[in-house]
RODO-2510 file (C-alpha; in nm, 4 decimals, decimal comma):
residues 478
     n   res          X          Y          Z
     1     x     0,0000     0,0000     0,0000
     2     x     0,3165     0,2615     0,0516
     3     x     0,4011     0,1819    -0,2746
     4     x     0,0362     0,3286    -0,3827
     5     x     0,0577     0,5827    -0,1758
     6     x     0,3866     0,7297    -0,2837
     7     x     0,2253     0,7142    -0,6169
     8     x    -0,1023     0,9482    -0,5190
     9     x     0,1889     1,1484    -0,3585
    10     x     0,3206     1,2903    -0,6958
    11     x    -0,0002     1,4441    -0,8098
    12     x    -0,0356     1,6413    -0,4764
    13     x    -0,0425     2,0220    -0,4830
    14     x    -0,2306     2,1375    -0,1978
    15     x    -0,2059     1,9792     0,1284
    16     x    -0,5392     2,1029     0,3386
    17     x    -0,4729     2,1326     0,7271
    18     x    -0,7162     2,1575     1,0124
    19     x    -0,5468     2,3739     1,2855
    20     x    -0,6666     2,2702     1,6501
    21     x    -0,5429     1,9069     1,7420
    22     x    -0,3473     1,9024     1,4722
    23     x    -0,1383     2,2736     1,3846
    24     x    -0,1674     2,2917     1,7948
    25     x    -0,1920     2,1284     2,1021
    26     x    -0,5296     2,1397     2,1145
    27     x    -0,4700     2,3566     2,4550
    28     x    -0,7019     2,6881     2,4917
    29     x    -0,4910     3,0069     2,6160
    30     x    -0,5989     3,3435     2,6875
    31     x    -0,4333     3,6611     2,6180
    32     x    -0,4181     4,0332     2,8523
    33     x    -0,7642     4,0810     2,7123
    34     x    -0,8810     3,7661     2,7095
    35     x    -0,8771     3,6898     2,3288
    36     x    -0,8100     3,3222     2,2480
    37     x    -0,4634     3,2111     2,1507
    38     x    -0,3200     2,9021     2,0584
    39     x     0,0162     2,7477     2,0801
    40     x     0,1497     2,6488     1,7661
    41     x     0,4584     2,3917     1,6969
    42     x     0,7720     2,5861     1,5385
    43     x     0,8775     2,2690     1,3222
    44     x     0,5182     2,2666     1,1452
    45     x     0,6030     2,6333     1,0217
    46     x     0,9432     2,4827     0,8873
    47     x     0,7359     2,1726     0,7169
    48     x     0,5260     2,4463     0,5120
    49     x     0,8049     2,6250     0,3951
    50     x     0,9853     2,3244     0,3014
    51     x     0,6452     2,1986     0,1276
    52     x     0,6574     2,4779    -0,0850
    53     x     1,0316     2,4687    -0,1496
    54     x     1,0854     2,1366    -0,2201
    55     x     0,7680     2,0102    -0,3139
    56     x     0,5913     2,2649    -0,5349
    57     x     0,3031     2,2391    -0,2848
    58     x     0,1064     2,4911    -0,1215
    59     x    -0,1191     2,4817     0,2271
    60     x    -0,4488     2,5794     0,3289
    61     x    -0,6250     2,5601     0,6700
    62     x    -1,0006     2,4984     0,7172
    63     x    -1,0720     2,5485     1,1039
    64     x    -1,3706     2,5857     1,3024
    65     x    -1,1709     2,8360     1,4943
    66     x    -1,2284     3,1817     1,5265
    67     x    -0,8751     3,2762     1,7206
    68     x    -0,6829     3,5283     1,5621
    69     x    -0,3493     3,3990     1,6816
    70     x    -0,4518     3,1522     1,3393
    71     x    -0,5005     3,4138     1,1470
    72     x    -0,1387     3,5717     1,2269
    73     x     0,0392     3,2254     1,1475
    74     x    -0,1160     3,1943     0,8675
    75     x     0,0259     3,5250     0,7810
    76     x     0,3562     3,4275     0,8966
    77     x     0,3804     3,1572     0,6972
    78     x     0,2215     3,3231     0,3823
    79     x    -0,0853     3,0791     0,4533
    80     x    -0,3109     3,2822     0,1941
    81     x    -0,5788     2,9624     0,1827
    82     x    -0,7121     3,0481     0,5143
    83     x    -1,0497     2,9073     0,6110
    84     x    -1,1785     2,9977     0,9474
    85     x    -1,5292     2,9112     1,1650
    86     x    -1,6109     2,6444     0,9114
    87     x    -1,9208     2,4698     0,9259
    88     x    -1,9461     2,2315     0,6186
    89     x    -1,5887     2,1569     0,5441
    90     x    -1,6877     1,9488     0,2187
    91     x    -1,8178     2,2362     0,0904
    92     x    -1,5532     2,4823     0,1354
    93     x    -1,3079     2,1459     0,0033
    94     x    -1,5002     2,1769    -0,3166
    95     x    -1,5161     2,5409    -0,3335
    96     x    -1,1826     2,5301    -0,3083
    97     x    -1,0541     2,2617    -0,5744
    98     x    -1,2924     2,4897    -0,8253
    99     x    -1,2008     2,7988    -0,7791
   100     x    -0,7705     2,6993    -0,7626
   101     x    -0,8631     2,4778    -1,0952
   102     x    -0,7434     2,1084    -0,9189
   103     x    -0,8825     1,8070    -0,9245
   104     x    -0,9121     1,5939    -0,5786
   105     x    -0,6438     1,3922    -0,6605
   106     x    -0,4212     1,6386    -0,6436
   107     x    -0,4843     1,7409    -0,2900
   108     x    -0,3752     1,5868     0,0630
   109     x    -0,5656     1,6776     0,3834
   110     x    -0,4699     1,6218     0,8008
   111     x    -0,7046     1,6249     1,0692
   112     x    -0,7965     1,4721     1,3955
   113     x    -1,1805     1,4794     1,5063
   114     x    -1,5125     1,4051     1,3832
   115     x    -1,6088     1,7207     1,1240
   116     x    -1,2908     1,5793     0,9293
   117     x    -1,4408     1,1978     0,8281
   118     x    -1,6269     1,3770     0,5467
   119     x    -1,3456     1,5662     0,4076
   120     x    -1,1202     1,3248     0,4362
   121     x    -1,3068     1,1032     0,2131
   122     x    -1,2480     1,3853    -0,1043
   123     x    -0,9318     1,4123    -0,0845
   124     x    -0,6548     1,1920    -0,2228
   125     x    -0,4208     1,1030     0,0529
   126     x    -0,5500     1,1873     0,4179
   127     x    -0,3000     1,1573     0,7617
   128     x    -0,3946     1,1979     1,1313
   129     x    -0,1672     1,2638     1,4589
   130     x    -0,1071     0,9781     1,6593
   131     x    -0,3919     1,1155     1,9120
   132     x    -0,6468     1,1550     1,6292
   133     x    -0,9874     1,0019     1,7097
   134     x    -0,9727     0,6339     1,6405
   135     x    -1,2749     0,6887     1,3972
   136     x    -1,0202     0,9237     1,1928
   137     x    -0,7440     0,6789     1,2353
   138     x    -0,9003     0,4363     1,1318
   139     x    -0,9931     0,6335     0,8186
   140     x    -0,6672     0,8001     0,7506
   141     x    -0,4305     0,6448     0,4945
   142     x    -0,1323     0,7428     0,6982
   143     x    -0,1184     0,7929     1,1192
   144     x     0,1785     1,0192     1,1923
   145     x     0,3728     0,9117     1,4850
   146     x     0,3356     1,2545     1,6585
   147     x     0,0717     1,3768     1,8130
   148     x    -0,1062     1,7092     1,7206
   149     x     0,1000     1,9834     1,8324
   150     x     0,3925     1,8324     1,8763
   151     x     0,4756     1,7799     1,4760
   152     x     0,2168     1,5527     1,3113
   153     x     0,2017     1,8346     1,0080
   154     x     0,6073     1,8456     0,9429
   155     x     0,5872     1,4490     0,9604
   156     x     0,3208     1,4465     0,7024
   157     x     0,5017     1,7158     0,5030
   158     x     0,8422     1,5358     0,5338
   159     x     0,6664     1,2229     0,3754
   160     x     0,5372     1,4295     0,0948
   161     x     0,8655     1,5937     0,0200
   162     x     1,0458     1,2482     0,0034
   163     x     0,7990     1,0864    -0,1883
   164     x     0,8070     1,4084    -0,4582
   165     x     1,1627     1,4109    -0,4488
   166     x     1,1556     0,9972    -0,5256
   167     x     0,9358     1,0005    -0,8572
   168     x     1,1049     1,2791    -0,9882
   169     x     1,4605     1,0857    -0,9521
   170     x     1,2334     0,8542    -1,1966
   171     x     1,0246     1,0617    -1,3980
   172     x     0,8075     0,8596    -1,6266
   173     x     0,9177     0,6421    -1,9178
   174     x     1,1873     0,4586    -1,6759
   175     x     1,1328     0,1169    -1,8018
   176     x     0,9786    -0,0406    -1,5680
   177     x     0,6671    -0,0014    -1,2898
   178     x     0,6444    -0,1138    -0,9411
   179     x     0,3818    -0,3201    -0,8077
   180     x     0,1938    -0,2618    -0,4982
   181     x     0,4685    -0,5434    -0,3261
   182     x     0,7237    -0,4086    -0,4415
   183     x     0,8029    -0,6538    -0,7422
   184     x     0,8935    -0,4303    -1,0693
   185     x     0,7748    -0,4976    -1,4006
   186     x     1,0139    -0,3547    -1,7346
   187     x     1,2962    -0,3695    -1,8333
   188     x     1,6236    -0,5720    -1,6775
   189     x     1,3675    -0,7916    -1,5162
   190     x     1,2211    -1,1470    -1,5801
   191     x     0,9566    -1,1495    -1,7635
   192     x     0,5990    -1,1322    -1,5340
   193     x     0,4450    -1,4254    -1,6387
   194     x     0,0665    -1,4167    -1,5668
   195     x    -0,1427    -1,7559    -1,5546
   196     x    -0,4752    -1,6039    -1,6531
   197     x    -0,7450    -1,7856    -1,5073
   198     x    -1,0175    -1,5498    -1,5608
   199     x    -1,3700    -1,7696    -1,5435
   200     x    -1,2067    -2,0594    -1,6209
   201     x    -1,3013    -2,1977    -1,2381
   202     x    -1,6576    -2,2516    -1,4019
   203     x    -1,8135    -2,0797    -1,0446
   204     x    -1,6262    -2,3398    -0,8410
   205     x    -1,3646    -2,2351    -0,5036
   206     x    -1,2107    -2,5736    -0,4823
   207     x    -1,0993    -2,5641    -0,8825
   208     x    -0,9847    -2,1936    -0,8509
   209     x    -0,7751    -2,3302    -0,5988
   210     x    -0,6738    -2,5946    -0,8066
   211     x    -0,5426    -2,3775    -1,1015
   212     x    -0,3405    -2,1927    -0,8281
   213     x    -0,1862    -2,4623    -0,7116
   214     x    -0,1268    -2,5528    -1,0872
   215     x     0,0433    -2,2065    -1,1297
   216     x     0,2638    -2,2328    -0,8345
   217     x     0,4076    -2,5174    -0,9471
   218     x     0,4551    -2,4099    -1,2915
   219     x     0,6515    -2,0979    -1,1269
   220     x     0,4098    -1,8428    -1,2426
   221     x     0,4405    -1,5097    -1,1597
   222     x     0,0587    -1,4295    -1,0910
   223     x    -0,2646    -1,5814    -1,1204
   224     x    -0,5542    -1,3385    -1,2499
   225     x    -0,9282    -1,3456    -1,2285
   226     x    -1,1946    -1,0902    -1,4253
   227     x    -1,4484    -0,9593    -1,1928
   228     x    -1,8202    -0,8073    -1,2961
   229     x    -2,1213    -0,7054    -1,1972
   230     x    -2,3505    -0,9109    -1,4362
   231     x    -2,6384    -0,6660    -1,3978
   232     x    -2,4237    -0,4029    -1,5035
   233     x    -2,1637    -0,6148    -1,8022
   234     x    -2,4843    -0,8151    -1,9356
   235     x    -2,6708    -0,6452    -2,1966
   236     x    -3,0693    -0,6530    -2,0366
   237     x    -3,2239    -0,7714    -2,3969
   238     x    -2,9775    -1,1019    -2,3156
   239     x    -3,1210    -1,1665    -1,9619
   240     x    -3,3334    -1,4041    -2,0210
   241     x    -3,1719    -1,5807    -2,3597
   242     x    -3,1968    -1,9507    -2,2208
   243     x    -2,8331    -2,1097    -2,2371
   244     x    -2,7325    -2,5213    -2,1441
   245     x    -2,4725    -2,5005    -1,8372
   246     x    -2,3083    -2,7448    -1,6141
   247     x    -2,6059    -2,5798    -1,3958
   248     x    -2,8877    -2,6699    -1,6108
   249     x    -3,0393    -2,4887    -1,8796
   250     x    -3,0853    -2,0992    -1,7287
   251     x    -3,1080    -1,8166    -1,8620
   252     x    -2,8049    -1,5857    -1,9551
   253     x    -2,7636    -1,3691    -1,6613
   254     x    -2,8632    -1,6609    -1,4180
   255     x    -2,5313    -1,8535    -1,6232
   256     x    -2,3216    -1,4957    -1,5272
   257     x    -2,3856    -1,4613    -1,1934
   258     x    -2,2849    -1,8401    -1,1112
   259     x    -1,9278    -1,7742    -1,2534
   260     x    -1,8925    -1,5020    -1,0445
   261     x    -1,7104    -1,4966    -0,7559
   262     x    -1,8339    -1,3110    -0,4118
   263     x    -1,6842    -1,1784    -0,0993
   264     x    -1,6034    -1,5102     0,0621
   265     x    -1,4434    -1,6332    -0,2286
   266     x    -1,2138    -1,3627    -0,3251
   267     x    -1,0936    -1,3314     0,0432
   268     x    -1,0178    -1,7411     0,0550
   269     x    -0,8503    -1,6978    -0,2744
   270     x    -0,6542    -1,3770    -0,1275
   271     x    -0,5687    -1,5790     0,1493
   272     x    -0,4620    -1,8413    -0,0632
   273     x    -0,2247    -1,6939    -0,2527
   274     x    -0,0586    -1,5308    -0,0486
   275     x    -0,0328    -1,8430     0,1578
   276     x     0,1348    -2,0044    -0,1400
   277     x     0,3516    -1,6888    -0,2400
   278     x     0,1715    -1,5834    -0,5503
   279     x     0,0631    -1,2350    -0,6718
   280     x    -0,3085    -1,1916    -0,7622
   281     x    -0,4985    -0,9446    -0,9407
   282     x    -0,8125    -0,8994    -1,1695
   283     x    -0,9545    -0,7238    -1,4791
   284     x    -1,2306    -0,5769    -1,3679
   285     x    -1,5014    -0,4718    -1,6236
   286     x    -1,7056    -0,1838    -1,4471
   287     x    -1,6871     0,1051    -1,1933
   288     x    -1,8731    -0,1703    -0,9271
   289     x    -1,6186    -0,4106    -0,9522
   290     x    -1,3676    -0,2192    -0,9024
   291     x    -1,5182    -0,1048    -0,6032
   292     x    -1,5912    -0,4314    -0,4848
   293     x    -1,2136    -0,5070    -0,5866
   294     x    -1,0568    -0,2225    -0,3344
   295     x    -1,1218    -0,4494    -0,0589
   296     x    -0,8212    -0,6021    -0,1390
   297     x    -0,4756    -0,5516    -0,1594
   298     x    -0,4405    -0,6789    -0,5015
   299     x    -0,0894    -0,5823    -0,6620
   300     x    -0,2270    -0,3858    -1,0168
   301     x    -0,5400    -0,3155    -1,2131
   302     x    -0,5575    -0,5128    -1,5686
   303     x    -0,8067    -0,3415    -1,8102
   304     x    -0,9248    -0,6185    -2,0519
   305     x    -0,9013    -0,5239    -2,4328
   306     x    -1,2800    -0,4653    -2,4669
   307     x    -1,2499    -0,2374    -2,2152
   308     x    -0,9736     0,0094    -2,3702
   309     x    -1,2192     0,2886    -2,4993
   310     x    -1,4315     0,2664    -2,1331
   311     x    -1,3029     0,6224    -1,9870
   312     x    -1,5562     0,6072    -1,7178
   313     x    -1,4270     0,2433    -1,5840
   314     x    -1,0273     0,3827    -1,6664
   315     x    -1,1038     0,6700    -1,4562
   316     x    -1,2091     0,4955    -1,1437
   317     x    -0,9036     0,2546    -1,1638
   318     x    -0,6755     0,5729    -1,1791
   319     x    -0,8333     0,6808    -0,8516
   320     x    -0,7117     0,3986    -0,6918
   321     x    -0,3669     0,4765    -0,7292
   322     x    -0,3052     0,1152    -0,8218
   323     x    -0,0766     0,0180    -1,1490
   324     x    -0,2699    -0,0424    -1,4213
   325     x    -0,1766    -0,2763    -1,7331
   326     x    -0,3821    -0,1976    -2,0212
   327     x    -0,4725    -0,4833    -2,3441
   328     x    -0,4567    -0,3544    -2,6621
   329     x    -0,6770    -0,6185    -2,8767
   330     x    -0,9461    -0,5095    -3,0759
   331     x    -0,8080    -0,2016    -3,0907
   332     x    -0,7018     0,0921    -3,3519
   333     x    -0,3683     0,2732    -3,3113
   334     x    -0,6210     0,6341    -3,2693
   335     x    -0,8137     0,4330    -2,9743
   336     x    -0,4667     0,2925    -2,8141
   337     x    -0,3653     0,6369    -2,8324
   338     x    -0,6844     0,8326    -2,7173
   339     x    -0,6914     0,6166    -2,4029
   340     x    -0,3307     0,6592    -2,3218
   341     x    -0,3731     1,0677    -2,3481
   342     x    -0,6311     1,0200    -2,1344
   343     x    -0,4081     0,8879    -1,8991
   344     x    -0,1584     1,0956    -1,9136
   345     x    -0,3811     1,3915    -1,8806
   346     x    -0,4768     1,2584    -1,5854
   347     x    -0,1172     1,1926    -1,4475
   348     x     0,1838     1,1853    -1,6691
   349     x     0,3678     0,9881    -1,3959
   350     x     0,0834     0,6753    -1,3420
   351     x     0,2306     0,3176    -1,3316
   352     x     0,1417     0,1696    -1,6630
   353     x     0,2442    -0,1210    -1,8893
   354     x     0,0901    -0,2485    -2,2062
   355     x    -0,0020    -0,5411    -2,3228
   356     x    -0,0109    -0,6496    -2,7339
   357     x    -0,2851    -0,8394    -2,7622
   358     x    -0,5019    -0,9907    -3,1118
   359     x    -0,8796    -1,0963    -2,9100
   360     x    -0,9282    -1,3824    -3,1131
   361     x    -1,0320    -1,7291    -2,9524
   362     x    -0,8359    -1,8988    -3,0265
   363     x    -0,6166    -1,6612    -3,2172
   364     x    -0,4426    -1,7840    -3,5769
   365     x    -0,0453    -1,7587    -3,5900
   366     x    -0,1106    -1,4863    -3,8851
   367     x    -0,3187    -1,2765    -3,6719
   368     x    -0,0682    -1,2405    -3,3813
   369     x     0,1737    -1,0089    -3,4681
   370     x     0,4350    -0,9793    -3,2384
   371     x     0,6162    -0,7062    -3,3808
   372     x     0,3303    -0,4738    -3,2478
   373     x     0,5295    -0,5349    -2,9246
   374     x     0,8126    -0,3541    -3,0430
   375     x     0,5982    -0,0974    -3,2783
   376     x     0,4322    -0,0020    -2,9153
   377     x     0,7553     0,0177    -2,7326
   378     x     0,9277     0,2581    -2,9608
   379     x     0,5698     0,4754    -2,9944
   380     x     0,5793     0,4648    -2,5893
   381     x     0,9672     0,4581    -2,4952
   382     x     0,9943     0,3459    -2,1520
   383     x     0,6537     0,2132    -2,0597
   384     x     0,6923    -0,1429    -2,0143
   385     x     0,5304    -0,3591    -2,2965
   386     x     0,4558    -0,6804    -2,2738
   387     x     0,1973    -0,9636    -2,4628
   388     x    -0,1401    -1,0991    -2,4129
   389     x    -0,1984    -1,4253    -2,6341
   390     x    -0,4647    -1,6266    -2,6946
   391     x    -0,3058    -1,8824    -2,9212
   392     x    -0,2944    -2,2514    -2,8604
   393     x     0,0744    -2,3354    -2,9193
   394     x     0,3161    -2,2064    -2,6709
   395     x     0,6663    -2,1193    -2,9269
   396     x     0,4806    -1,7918    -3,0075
   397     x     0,4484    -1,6654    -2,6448
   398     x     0,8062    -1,7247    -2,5715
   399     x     0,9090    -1,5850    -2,9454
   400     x     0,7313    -1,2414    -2,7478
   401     x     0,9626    -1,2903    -2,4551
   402     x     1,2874    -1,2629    -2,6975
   403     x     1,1417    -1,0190    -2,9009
   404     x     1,1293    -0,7935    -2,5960
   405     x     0,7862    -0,8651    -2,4160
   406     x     0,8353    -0,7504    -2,0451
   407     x     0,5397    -0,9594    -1,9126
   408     x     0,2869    -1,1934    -2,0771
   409     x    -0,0356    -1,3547    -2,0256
   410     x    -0,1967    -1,6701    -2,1007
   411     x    -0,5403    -1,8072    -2,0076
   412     x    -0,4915    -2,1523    -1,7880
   413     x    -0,7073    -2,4425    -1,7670
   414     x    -0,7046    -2,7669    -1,5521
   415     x    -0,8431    -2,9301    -1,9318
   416     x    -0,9195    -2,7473    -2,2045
   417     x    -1,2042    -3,0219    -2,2999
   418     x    -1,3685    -2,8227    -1,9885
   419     x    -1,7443    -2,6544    -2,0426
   420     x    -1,6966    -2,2856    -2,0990
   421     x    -1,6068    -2,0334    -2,3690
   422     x    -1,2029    -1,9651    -2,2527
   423     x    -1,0518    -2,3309    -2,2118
   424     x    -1,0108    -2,3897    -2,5326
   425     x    -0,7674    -2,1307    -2,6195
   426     x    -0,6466    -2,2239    -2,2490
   427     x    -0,3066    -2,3495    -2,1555
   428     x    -0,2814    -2,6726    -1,9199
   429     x    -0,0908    -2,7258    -1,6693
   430     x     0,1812    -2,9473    -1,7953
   431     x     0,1952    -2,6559    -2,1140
   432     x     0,2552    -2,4064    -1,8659
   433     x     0,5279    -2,5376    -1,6943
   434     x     0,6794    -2,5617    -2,0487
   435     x     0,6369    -2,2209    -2,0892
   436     x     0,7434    -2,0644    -1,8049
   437     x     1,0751    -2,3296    -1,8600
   438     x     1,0886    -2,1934    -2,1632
   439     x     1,0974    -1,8556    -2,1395
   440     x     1,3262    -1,8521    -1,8323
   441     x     1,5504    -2,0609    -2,1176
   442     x     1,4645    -1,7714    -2,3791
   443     x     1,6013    -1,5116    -2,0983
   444     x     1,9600    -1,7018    -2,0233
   445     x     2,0183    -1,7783    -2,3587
   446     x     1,9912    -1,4066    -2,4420
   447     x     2,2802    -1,2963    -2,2300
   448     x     2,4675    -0,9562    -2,2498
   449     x     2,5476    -0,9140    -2,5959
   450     x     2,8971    -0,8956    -2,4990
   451     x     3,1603    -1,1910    -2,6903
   452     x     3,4175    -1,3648    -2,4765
   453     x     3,5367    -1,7479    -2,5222
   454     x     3,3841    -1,9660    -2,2858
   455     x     3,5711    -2,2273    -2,1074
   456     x     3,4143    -2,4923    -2,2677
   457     x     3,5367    -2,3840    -2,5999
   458     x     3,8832    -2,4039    -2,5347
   459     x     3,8933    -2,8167    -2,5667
   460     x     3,7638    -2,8019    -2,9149
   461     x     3,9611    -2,5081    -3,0151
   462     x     4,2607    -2,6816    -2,9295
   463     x     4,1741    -2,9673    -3,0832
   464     x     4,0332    -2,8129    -3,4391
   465     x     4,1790    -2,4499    -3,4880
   466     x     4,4435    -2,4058    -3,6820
   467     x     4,6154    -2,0819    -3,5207
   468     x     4,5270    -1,9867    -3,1789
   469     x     4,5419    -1,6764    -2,9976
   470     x     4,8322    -1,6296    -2,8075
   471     x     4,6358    -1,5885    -2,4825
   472     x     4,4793    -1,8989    -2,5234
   473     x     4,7642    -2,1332    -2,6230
   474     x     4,9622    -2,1863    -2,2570
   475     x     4,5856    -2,1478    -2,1223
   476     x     4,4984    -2,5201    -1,9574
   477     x     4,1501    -2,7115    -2,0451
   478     x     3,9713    -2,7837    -1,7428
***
């Protein structure tokens, strides 16, 4: 989750401050004349200069308070976003955001007590002192080690000004991403080989389990799953279109919601694989999956290929602050492009990787090709690309791998004689293990481009060249 976090981090340009609790002690003092003052931690003054300095971001309080001792730090510090006896807080958040021209991703917020919960759910990254209410604690993405008053906001800042200061050492286009775990994706790195099991458990726990267990042994990377929300993916003039299942004959969106896993599943599967030591993730195919999906800690967001012009659904993913890895099948150069402006637009920085993909089942040698991988890797230097196939044989998959695929995907089945419409392009289990053998084998073999004569060479250069090298001649054969 720090890894996410550090991600939301670079889009921040305002971080939003309550004052009492959090700017102070929380302590009540009166002046001579009995006008209330408040005691205010030197080091948080430092933290907003710094902010601004090393960050490029600016501070704002929103207070219930009426003291004017807040209204001459804020002056000391050049705190011109000064909000005082607020009442609605989400209002004044919004008010805000509109009239400066940002979007709520691009600001933080700190507070401690009750008329903060709704605030802190706009905003993109939220922190607490360590004496915060539980309630906001419990909310906050982040719970500083100090309490209000005595530094919570420089701690907060601090984190901010690292985490800048990190993603600009590697602006975007560094050749590789950085999952949620920690495990990178790009460049210099083994292939990420995903065993795609999408629906293929036919509704069933035990045979999910199965094809993890399956992938483990193969030495997969990751297993993935697709998640939907059949009333939503399901066109309504196809509910009722009658269909023969393992389940009987039911109609279509009956068949849909049977395949689909729930609550109780996905946390036994989560459990699961991290049990066994493999990553898991899903494509999820609308705004209530994903939703449903941020319950867990999966480690990125795949965006199927059908799903590439669905802004809406690409938008909500982005919020998450999750990597995403976008499919590219059934798809024109102008859409691949559209979608990835859109991105950017959103934040040029995101964690993103691509995926080549033809969405034919099963797809014809003819119709794969591969040297889109390296067409999209010189139109997007940088951005990790890497192969989605849906072909039966497994030579092509690891021809991607050597021809500079980062990561690839195949759908896995326990038999591909199975009922359902995605075994049969489907890899089993003993093809699997083939392929990930093989493409480790592809990734050896490829070594550093550098010539040198091996020691096993020098036996049958002795034995069959006709001048040798005077460094080799006095060399022994081992």
């Amino acid at each position: 989750m720090n890894e996410i976090l550090k991600q939301k981090a670079t889009d921040i340009k305002l971080l939003l401050t309550d004052c009492d609790g959090v700017l102070t002690d929380a302590g009540v003092y009166y002046g001579n004349n009995g006008e209330n003052l408040k005691k205010f931690n030197m080091r948080d003054g430092m933290g907003v200069e710094r902010l601004r300095k090393y960050a490029g971001i600016e501070t704002g309080i929103i207070t219930g308070e009426h003291s004017p001792s807040v209204i001459k730090r804020a002056e000391k510090l050049n705190i011109t976003e000064l909000h005082l006896g607020a009442k609605n807080k989400p209002v004044i958040f919004n008010e805000i955001i509109d009239r400066l021209g940002l979007q709520p991703h691009e600001v933080a917020y700190i507070g401690d007590d009750h008329n903060d919960l709704e605030i802190m759910k706009l905003a993109s990254i939220t922190a607490c002192p360590a004496d915060a209410l539980p309630q906001v604690q419990a909310q906050a993405d982040m719970v500083c080690n100090l309490k209000g008053g005595e530094g919570c906001f420089r701690e907060f800042a601090e984190w901010l000004i690292e985490a800048k200061n990190e993603a600009s050492m590697y602006p975007t286009g560094k050749g590789y991403i950085t999952l949620t775990n920690g495990r990178k994706i790009g460049k210099n790195q083994p292939a990420y080989i995903i065993a795609e099991i999408g629906i293929n458990h036919n509704g069933s726990l035990e045979t999910a389990k199965l094809l993890i267990d399956e992938a483990v042994a193969a030495k997969a990377d990751a297993v993935k799953f697709q998640k939907r929300t059949p009333e939503i993916c399901v066109p309504k003039d196809q509910w009722e279109i009658m269909r023969d299942t393992p389940w009987g004959r039911i109609s279509y969106i009956d068949y849909k919601r049977k395949t689909e896993f729930g609550i109780a599943e996905y946390a036994a599967i989560d459990q699961y694989c991290k049990k066994l030591g493999i990553d898991w993730f899903v494509s999820p195919w609308d705004i209530n999956a994903v939703d449903f999906m941020e319950h867990f800690d999966t480690v990125i967001y795949k965006l199927a290929s059908a799903s590439l012009t669905d802004l809406t659904l690409i938008q909500r993913i982005l919020q998450t602050g999750k990597p995403l890895m976008l499919s590219t099948g059934m798809s024109t150069i102008k859409e691949i492009e559209a979608t990835m402006a859109y991105i950017r637009a959103y934040n040029e920085n995101y964690p993103l990787c691509i995926a080549h993909s033809t969405s034919a089942y099963p797809c014809p040698p003819h119709e794969l090709n591969l040297r889109m991988i390296q067409t999209l890797e010189a139109k997007y230097p940088g951005i990790p690309v890497g192969y989605s196939g849906h072909e039966t044989g497994l030579a092509t998959t690891v021809a991607a791998v050597a021809m500079g695929a980062t990561f690839v995907e195949r759908h896995f089945t326990l038999d591909r004689a199975m009922w359902g419409s995605d075994h049969a392009a489907s890899v089993e289990p003993q093809g699997l293990q083939r392929l990930v053998r093989d493409i480790r084998d592809t990734e050896i073999s490829a070594g550093d481009g550098v010539k040198r004569v091996y020691e096993s060479e020098l036996a049958p250069m002795k034995r069959l060249r006709v001048n040798i090298s005077d460094e080799y001649k006095e060399k022994p054969v081992s």
